[in-house]
N, C-alpha and C positions, 0 to 999 in steps of 0.2 A: 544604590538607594533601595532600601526593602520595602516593598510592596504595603501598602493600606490593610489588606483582606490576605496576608499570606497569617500565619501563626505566629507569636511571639516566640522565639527559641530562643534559651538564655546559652551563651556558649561560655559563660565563662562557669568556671570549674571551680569549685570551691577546696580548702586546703588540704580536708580528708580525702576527699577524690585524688586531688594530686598525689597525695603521700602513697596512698594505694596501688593507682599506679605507677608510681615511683620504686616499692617495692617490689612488683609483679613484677617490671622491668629487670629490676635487681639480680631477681631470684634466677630468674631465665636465664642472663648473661652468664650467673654462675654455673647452672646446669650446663649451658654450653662449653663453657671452659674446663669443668670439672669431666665431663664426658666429650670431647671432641669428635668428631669425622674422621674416624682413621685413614681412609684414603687422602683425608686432604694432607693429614700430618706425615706419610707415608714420602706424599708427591713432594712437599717443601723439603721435607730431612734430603731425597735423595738428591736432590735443584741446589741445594746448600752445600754438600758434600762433593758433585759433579762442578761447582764453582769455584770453589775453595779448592780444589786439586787444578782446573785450569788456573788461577791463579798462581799458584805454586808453581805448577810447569813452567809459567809467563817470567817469573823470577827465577827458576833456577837458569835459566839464558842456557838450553842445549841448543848447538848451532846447528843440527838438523831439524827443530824448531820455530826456527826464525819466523816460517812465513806468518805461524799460527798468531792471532792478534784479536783483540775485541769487534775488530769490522767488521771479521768472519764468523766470529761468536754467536752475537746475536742472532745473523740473517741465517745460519744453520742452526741454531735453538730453535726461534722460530718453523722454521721448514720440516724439523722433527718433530715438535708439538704439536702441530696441524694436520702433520700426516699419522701421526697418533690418533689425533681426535676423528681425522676418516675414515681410517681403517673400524674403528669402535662402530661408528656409526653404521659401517655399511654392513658389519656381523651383525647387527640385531634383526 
């Protein structure tokens, strides 16, 4: 319940305001996608291509293979990623 003696502040936004920032939003998301993070795009290409090849191993069934399985997958994706992101940290 707002206060007696605070200010009246109107919050709502009228339609030009909206559309405005509506397009400011717009515009940005397209900068962004038109100019991406090349490290980010760098990291998903190589995560996509290192998946897609275990994958493939997973089906072509070589029987010195076998153990290799998604249970192991992630818990060592994980444990490279993290010892990635330690080793960066502790160079700086």
């Amino acid at each position: 319940m707002p206060r007696e003696d605070a200010p009246n502040v109107q919050t709502n936004m009228d339609s030009q305001e909206f559309s405005r920032r509506a397009n400011q939003m717009g515009q940005e998301m397209q900068q962004i996608v038109q100019q991406p993070n090349t490290r980010a795009v760098k990291f998903i290409g190589i995560s996509l291509v290192v998946l897609g090849l275990v994958y493939l191993v997973q089906n072509l069934n070589i029987p010195w293979l076998a153990w290799f399985n998604d249970q192991l997958l992630w818990p060592i994706l994980i444990i490279v990623v993290g010892a990635l992101l330690l080793s960066r940290a502790f160079r700086k």
